[in-house]
C-alpha positions in Angstrom: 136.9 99.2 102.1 133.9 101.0 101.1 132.1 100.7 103.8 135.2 101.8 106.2 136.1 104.2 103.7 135.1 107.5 106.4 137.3 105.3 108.9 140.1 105.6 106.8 140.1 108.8 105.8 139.5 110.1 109.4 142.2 107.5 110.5 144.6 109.4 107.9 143.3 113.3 108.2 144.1 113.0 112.0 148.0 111.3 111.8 147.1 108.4 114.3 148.5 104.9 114.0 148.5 101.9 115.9 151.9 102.2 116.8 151.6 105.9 118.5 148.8 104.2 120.3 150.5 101.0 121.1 153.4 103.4 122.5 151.1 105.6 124.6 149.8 102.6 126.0 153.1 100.6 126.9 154.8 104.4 128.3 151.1 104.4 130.6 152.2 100.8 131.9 155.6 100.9 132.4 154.7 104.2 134.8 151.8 102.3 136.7 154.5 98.9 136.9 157.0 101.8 138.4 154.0 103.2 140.8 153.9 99.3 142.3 152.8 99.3 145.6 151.3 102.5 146.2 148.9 102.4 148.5 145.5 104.7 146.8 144.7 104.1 143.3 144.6 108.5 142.5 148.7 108.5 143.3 149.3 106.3 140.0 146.4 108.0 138.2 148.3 111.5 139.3 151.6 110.0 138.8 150.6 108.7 134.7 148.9 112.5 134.3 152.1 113.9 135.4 154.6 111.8 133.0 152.3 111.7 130.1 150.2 114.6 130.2 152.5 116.9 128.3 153.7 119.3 131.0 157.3 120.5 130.5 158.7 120.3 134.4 162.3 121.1 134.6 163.9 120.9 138.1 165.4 124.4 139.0 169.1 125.2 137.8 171.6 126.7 140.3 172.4 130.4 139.4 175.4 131.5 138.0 
């Protein structure tokens, strides 16, 4: 422990776990699995960025 000891504490300053990683991951493949048979590798790549990369895209709403 003493020679992870930075590890740890850097580990626990910045709020990451293995399970918010483990998630990230698994949401990154379920979207490429969805992006199946796409025919360039940048349309998954842009379709991954889209879904994960923290935009808030709403479709528009009719007027009232």
């Amino acid at each position: 422990m003493r020679r992870r000891r930075p590890d740890i504490l850097r580990t626990i300053e910045l709020g990451y776990s293995n399970a918010r990683l483990e998630a990230f991951n698994n949401r990154i493949k379920v979207t490429i699995r969805t992006a199946y048979g796409f025919h360039h590798a940048n349309n998954p790549i842009a379709l991954v960025m889209l879904r994960r990369g923290g935009l808030d895209i709403r479709p528009p709403q009719p007027r009232t």
